[in-house]
PDB file of N, H, CA, C and O in Angstrom:
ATOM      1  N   UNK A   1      -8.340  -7.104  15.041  1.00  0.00           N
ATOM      2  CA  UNK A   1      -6.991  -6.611  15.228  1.00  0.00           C
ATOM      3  C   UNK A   1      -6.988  -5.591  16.362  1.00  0.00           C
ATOM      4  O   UNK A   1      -7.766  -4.638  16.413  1.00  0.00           O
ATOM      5  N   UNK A   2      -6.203  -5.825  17.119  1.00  0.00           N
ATOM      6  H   UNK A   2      -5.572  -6.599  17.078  1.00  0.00           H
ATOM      7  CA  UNK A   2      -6.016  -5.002  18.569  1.00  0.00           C
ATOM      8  C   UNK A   2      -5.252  -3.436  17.572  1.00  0.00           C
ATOM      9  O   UNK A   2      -4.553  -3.216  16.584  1.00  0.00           O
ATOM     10  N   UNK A   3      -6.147  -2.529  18.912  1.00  0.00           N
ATOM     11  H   UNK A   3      -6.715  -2.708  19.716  1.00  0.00           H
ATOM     12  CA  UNK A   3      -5.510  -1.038  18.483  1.00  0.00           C
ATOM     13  C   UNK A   3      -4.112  -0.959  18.620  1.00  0.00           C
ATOM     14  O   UNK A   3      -3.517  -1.940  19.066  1.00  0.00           O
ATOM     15  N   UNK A   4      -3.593  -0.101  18.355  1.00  0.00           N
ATOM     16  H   UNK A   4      -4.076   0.696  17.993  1.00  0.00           H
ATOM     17  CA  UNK A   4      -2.184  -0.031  17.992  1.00  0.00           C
ATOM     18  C   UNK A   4      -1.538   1.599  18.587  1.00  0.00           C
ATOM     19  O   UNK A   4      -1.424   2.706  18.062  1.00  0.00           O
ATOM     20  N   UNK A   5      -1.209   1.012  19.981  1.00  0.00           N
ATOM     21  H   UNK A   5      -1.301   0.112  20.408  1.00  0.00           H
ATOM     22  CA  UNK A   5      -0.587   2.107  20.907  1.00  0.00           C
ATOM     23  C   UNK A   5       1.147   1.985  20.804  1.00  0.00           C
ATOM     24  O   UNK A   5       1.872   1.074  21.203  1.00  0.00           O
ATOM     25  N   UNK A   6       1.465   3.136  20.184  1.00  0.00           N
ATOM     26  H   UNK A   6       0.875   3.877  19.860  1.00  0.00           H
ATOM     27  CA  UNK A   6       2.898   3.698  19.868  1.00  0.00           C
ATOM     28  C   UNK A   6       3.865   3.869  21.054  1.00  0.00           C
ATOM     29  O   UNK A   6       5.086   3.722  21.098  1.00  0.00           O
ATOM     30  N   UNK A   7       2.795   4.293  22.198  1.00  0.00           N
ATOM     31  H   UNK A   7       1.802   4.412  22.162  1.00  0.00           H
ATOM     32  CA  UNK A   7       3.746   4.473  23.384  1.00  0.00           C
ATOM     33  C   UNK A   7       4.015   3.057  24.371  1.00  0.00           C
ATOM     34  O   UNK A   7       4.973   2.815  25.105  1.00  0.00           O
ATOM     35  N   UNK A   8       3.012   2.386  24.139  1.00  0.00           N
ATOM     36  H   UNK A   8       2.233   2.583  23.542  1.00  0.00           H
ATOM     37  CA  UNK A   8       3.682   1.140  24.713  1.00  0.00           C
ATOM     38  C   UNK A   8       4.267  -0.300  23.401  1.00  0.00           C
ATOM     39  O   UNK A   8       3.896  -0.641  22.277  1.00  0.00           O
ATOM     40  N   UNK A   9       5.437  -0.806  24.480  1.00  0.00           N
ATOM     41  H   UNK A   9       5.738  -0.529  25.392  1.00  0.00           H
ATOM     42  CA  UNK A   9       6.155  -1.435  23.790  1.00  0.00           C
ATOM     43  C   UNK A   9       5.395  -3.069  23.282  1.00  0.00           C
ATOM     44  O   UNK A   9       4.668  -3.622  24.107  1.00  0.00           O
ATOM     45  N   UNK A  10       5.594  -3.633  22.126  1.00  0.00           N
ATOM     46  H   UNK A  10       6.185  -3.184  21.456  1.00  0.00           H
ATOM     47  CA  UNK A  10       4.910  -4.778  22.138  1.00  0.00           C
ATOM     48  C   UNK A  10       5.789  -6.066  22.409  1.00  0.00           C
ATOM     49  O   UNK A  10       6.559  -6.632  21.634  1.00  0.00           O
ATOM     50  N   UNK A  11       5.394  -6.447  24.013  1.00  0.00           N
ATOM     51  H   UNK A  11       4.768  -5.987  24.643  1.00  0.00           H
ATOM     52  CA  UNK A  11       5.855  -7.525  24.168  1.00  0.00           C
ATOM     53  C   UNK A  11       5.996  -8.581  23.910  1.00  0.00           C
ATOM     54  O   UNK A  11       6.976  -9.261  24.214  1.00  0.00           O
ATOM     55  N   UNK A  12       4.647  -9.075  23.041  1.00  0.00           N
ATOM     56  H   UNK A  12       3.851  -8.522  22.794  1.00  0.00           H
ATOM     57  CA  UNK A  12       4.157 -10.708  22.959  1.00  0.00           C
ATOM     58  C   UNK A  12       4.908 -11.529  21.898  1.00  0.00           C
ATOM     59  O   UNK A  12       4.567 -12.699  21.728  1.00  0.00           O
ATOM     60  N   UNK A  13       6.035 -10.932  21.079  1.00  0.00           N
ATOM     61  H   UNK A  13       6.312  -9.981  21.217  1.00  0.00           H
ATOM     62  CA  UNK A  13       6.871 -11.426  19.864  1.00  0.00           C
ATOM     63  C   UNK A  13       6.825 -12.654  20.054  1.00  0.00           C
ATOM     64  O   UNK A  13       6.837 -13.219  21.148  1.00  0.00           O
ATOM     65  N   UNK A  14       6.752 -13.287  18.674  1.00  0.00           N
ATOM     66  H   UNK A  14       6.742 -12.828  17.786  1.00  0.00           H
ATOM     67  CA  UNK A  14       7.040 -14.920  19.698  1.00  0.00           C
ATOM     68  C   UNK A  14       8.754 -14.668  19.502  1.00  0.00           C
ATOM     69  O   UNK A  14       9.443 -13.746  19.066  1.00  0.00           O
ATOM     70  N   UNK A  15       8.999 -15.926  20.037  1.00  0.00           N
ATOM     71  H   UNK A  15       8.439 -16.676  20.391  1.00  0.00           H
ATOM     72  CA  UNK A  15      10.902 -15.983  20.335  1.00  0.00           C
ATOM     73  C   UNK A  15      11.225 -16.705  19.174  1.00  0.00           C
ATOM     74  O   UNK A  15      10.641 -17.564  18.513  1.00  0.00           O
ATOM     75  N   UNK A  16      12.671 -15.939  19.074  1.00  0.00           N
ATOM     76  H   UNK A  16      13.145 -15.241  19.611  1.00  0.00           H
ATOM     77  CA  UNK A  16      13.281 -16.366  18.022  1.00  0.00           C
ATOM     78  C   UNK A  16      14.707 -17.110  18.181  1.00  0.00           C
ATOM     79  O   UNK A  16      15.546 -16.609  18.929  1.00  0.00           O
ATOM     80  N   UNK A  17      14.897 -17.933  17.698  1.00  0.00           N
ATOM     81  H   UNK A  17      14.216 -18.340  17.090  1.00  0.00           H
ATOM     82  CA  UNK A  17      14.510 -18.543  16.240  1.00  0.00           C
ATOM     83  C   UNK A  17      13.275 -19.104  16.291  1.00  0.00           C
ATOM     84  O   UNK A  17      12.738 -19.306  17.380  1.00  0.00           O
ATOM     85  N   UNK A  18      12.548 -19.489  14.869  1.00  0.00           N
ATOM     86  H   UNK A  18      12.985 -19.325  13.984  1.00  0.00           H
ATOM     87  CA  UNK A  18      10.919 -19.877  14.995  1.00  0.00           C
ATOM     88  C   UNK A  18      11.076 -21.303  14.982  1.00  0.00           C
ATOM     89  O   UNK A  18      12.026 -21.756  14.342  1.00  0.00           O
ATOM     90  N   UNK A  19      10.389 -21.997  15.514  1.00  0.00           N
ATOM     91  H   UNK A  19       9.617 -21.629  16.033  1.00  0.00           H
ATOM     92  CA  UNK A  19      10.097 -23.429  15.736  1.00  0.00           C
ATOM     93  C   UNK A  19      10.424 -24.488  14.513  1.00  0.00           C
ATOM     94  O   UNK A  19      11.083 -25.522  14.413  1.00  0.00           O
ATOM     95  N   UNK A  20       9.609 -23.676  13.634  1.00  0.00           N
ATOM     96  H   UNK A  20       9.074 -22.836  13.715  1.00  0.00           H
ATOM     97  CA  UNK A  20       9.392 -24.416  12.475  1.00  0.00           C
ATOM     98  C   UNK A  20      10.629 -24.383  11.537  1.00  0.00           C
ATOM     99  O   UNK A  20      11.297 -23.359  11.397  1.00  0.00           O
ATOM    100  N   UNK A  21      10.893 -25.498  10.930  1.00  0.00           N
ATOM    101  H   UNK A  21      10.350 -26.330  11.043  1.00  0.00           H
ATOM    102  CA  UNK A  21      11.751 -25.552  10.144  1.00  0.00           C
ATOM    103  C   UNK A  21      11.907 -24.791   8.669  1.00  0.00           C
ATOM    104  O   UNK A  21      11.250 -25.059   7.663  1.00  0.00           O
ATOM    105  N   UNK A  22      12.860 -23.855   8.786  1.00  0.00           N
ATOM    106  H   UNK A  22      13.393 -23.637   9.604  1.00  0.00           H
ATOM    107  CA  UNK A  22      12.562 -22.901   7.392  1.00  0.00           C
ATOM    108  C   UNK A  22      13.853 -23.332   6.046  1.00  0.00           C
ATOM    109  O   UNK A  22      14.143 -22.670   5.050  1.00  0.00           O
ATOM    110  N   UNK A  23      14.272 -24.324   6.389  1.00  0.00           N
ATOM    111  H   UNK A  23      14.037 -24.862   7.198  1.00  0.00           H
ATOM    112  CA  UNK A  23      15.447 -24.394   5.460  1.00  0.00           C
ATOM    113  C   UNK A  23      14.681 -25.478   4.811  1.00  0.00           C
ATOM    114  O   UNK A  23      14.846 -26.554   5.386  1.00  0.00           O
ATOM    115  N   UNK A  24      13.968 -25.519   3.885  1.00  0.00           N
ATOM    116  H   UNK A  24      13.834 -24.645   3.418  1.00  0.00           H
ATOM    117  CA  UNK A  24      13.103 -26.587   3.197  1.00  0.00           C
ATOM    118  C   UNK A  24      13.962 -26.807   1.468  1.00  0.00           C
ATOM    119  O   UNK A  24      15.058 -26.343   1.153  1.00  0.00           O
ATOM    120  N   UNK A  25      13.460 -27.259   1.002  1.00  0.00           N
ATOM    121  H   UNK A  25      12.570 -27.635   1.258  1.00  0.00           H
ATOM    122  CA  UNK A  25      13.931 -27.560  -0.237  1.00  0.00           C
ATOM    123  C   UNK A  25      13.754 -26.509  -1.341  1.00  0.00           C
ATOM    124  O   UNK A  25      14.365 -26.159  -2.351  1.00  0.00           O
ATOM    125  N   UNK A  26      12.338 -26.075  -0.509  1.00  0.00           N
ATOM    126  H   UNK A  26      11.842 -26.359   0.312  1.00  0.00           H
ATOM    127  CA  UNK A  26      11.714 -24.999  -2.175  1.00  0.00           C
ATOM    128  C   UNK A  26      12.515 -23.830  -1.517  1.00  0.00           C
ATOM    129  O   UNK A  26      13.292 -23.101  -2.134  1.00  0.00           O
ATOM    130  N   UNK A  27      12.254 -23.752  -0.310  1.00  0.00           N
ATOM    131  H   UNK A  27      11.623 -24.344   0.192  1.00  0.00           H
ATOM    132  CA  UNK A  27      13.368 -22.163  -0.020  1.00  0.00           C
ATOM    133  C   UNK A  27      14.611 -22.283  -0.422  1.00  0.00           C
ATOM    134  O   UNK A  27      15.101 -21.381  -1.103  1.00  0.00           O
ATOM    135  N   UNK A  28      15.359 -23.422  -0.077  1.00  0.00           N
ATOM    136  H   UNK A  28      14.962 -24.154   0.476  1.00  0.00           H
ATOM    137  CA  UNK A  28      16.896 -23.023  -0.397  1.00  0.00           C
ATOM    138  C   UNK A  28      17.134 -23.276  -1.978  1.00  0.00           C
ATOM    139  O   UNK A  28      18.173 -22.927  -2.537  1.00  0.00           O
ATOM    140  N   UNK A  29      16.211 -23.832  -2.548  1.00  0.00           N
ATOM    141  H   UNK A  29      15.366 -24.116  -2.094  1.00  0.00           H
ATOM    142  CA  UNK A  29      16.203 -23.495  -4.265  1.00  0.00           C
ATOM    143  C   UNK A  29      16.191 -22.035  -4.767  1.00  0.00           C
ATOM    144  O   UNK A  29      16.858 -21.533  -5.671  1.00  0.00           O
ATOM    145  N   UNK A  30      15.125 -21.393  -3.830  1.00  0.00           N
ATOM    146  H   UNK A  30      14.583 -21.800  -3.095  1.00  0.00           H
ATOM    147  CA  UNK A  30      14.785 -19.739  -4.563  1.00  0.00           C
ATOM    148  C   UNK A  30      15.771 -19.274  -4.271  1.00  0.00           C
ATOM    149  O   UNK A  30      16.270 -18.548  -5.130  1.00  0.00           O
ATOM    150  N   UNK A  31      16.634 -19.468  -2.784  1.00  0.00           N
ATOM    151  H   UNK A  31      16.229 -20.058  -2.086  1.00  0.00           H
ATOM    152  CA  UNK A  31      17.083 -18.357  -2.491  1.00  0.00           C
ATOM    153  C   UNK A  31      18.725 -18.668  -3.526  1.00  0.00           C
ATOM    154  O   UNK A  31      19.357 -17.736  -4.023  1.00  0.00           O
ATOM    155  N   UNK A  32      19.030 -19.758  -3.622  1.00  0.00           N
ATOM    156  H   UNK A  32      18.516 -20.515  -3.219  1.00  0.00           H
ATOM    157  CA  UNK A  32      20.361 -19.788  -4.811  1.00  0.00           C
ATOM    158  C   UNK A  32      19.568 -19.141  -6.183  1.00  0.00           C
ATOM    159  O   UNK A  32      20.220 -18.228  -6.691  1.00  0.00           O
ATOM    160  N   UNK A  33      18.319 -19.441  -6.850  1.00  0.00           N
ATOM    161  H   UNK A  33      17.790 -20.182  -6.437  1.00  0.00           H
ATOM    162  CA  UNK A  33      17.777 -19.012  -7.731  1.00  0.00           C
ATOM    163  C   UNK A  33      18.354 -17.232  -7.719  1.00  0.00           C
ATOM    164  O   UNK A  33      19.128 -16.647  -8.477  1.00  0.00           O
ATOM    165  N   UNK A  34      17.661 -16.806  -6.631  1.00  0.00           N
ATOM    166  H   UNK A  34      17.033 -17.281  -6.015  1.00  0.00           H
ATOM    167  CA  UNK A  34      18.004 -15.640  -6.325  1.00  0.00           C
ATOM    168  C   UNK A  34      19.781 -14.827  -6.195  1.00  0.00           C
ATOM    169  O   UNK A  34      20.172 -13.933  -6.945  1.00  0.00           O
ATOM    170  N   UNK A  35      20.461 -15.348  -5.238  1.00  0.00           N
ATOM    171  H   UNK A  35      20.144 -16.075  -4.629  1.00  0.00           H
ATOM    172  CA  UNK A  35      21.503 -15.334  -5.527  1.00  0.00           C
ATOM    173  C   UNK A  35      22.633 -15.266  -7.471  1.00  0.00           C
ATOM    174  O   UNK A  35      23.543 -14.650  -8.026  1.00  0.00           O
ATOM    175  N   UNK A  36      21.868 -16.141  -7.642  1.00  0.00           N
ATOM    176  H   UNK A  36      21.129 -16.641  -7.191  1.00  0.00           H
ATOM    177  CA  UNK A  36      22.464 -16.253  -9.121  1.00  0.00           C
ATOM    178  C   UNK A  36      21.901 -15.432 -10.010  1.00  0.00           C
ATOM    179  O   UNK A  36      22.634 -15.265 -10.985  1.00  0.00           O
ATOM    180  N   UNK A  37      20.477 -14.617 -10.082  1.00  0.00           N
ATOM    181  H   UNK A  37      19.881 -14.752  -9.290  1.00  0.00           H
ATOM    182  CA  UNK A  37      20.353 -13.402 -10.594  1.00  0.00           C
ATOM    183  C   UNK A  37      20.872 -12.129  -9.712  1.00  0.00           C
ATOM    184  O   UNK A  37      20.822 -11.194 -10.512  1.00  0.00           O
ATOM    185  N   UNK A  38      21.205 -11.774  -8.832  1.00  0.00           N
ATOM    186  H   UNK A  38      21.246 -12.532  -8.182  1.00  0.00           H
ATOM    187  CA  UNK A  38      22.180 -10.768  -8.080  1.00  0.00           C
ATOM    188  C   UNK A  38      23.388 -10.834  -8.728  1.00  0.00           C
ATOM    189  O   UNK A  38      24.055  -9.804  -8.830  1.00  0.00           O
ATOM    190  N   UNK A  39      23.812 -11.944  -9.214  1.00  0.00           N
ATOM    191  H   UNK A  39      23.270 -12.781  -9.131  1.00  0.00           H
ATOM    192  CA  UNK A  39      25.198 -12.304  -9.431  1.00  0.00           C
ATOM    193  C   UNK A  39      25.258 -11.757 -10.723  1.00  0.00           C
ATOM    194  O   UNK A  39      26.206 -11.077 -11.118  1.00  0.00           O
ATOM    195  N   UNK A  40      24.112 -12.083 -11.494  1.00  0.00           N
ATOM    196  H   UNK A  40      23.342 -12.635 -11.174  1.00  0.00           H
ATOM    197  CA  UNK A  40      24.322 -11.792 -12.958  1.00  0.00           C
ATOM    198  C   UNK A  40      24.118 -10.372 -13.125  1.00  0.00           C
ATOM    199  O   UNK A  40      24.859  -9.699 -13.842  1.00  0.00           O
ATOM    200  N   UNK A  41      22.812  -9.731 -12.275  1.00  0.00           N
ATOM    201  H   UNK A  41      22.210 -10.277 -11.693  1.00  0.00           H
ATOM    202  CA  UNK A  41      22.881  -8.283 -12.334  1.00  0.00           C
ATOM    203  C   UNK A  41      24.149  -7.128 -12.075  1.00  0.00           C
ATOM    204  O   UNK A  41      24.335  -6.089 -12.709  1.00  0.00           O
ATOM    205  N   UNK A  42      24.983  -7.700 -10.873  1.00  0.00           N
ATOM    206  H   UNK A  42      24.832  -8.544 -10.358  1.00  0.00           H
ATOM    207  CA  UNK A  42      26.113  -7.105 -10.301  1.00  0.00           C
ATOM    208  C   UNK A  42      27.233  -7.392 -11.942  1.00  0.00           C
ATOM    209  O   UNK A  42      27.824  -6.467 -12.500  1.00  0.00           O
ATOM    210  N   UNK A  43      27.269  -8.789 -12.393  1.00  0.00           N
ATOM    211  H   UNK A  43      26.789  -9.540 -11.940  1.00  0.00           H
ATOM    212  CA  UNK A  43      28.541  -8.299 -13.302  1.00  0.00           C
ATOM    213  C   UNK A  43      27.937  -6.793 -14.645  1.00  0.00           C
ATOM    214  O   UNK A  43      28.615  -5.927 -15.197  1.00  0.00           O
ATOM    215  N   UNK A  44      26.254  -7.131 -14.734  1.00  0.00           N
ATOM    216  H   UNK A  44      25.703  -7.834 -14.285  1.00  0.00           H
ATOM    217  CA  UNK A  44      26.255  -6.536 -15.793  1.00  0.00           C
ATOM    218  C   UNK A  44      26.887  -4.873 -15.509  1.00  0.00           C
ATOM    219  O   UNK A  44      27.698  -4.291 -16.229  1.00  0.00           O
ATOM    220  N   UNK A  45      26.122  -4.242 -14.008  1.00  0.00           N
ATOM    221  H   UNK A  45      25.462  -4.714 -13.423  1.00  0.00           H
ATOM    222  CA  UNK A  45      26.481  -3.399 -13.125  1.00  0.00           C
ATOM    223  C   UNK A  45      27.871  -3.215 -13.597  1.00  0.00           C
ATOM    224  O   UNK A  45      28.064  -2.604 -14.648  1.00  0.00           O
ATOM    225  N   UNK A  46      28.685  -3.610 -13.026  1.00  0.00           N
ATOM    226  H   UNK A  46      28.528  -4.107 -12.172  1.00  0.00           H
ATOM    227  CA  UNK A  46      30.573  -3.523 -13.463  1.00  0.00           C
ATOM    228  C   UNK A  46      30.783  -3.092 -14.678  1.00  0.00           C
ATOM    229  O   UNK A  46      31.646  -2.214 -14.693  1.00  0.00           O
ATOM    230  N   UNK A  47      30.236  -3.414 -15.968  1.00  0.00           N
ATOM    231  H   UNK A  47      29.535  -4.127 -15.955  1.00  0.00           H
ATOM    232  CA  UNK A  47      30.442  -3.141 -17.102  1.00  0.00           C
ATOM    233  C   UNK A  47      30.079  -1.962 -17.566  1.00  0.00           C
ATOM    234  O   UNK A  47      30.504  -1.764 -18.704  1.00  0.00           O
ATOM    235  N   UNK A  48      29.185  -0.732 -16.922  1.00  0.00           N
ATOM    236  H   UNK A  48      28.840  -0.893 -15.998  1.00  0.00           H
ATOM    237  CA  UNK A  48      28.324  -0.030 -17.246  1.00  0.00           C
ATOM    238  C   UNK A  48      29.610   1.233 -16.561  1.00  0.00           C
ATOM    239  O   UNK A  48      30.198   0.884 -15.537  1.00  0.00           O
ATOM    240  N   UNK A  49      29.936   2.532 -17.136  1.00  0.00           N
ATOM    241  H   UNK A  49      29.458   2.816 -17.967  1.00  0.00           H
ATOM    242  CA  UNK A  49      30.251   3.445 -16.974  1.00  0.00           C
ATOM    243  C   UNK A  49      30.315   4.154 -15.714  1.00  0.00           C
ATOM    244  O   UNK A  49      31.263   4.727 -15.177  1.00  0.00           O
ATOM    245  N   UNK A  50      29.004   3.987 -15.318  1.00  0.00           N
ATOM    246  H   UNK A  50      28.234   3.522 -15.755  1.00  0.00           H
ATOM    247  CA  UNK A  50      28.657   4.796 -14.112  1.00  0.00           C
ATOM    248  C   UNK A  50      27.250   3.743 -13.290  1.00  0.00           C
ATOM    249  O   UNK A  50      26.032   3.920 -13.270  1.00  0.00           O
ATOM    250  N   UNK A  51      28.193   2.574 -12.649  1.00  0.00           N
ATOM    251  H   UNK A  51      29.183   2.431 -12.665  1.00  0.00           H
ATOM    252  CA  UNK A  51      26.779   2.006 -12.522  1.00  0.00           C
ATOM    253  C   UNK A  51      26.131   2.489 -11.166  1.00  0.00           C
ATOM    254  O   UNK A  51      24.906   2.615 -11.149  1.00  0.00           O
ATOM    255  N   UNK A  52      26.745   2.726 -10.206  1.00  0.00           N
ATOM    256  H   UNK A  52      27.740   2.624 -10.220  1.00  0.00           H
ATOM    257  CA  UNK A  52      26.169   3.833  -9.116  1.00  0.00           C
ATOM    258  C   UNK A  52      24.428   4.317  -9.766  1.00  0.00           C
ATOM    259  O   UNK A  52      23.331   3.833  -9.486  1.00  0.00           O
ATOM    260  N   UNK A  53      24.807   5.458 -10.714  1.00  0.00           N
ATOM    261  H   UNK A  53      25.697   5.851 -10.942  1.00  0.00           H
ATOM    262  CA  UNK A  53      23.825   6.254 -11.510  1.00  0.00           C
ATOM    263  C   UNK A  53      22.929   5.154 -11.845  1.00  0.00           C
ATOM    264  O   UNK A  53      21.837   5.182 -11.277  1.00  0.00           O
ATOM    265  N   UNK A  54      23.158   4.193 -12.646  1.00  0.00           N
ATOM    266  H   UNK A  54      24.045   4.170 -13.108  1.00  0.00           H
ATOM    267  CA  UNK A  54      22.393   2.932 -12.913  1.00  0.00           C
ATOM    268  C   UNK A  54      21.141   3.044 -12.219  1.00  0.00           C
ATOM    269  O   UNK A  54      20.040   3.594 -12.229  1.00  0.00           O
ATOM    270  N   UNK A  55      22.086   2.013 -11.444  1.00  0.00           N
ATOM    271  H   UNK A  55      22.981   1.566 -11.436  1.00  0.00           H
ATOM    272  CA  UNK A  55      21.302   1.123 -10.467  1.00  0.00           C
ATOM    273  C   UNK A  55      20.599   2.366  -9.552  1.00  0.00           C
ATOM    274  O   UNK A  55      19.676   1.654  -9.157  1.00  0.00           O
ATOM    275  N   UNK A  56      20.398   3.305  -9.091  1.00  0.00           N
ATOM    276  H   UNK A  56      21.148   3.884  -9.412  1.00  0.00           H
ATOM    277  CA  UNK A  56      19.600   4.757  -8.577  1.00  0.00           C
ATOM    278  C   UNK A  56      18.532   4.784  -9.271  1.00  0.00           C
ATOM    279  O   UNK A  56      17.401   4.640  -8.806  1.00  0.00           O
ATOM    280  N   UNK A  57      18.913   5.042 -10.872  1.00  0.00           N
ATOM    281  H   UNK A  57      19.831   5.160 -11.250  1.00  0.00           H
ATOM    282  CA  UNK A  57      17.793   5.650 -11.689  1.00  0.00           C
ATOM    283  C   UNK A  57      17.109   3.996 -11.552  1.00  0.00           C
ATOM    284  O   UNK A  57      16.075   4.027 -10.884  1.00  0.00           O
ATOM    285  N   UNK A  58      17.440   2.728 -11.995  1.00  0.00           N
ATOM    286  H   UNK A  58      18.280   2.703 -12.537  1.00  0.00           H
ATOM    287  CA  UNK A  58      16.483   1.905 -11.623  1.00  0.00           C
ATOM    288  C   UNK A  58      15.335   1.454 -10.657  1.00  0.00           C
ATOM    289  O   UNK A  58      14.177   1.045 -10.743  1.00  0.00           O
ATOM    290  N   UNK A  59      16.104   1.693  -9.857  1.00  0.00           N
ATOM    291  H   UNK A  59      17.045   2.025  -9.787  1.00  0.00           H
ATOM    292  CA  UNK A  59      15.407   2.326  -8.088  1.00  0.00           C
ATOM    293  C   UNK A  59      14.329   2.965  -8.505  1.00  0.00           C
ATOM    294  O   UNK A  59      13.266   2.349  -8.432  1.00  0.00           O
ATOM    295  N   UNK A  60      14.327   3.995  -8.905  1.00  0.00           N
ATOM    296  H   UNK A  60      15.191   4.496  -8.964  1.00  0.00           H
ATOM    297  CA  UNK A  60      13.628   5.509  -8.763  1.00  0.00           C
ATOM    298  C   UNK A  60      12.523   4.668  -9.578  1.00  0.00           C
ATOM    299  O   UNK A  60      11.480   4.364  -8.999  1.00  0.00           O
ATOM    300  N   UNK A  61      12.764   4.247 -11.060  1.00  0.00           N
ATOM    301  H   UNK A  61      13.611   4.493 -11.530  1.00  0.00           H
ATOM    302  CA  UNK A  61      11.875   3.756 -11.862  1.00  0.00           C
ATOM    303  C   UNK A  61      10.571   2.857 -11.327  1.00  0.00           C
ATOM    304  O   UNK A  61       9.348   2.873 -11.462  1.00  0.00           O
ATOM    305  N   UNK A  62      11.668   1.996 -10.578  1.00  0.00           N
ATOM    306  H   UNK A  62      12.662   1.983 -10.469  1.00  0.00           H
ATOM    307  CA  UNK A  62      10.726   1.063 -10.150  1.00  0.00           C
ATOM    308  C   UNK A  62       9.428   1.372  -9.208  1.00  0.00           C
ATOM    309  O   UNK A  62       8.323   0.861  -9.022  1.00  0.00           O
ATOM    310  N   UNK A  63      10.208   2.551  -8.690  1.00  0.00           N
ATOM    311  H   UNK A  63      11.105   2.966  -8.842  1.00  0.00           H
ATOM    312  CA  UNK A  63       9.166   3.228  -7.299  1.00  0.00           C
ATOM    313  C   UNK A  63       7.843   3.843  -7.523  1.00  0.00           C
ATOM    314  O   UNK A  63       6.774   3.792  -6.914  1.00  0.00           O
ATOM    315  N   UNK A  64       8.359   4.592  -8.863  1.00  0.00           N
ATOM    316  H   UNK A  64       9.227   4.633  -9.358  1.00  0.00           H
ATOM    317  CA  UNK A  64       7.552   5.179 -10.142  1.00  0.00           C
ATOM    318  C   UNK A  64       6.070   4.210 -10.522  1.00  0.00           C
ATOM    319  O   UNK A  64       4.911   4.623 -10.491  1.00  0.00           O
ATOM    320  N   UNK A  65       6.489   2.989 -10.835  1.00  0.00           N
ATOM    321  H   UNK A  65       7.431   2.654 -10.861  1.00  0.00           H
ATOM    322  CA  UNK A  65       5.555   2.295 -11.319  1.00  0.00           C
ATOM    323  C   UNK A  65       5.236   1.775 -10.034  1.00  0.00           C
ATOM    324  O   UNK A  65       4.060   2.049 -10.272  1.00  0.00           O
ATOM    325  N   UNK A  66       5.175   1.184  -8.672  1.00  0.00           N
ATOM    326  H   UNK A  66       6.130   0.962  -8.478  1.00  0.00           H
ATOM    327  CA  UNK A  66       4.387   0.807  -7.482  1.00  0.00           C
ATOM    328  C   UNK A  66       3.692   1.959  -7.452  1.00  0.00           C
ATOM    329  O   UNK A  66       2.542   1.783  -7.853  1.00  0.00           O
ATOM    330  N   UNK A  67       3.964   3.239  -7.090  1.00  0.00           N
ATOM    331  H   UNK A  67       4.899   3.382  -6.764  1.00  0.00           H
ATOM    332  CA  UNK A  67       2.812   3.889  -6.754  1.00  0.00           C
ATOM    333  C   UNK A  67       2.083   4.093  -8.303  1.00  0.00           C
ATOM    334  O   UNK A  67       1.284   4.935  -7.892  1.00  0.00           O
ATOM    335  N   UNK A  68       1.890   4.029  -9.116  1.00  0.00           N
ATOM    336  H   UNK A  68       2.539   3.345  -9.451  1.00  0.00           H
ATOM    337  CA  UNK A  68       0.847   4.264 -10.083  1.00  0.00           C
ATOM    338  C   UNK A  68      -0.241   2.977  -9.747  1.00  0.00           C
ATOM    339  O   UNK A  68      -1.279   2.859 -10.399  1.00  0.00           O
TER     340      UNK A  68
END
């Protein structure tokens, strides 16, 4: 792995969009998979008093347990 100088910019990105085809079958399954638990989390969200506070303290929790 090449050193890693902050002051110069890294040119070599490849270009985007990527070549390869990313809209495959198993991706656009997860990502509705996905979608439809957002969906279900957000109504439970609505129902909750103060879901702002919620969804924060969940945050925080979660952050809690990665760094341990």
């Amino acid at each position: 792995m090449a050193e890693f100088k902050r002051n110069e910019p890294y040119n070599t990105l490849p270009v985007l969009p990527p070549k390869a085809d990313l809209e495959t079958t198993i991706v656009l399954r997860k990502t509705i998979e996905a979608s439809r638990a957002l969906a279900k989390l957000n109504g439970m969200l609505i129902n909750l008093p103060n879901p702002t506070c919620s969804w924060t303290l969940s945050i925080y929790k979660k952050q809690k347990q990665v760094q341990k």
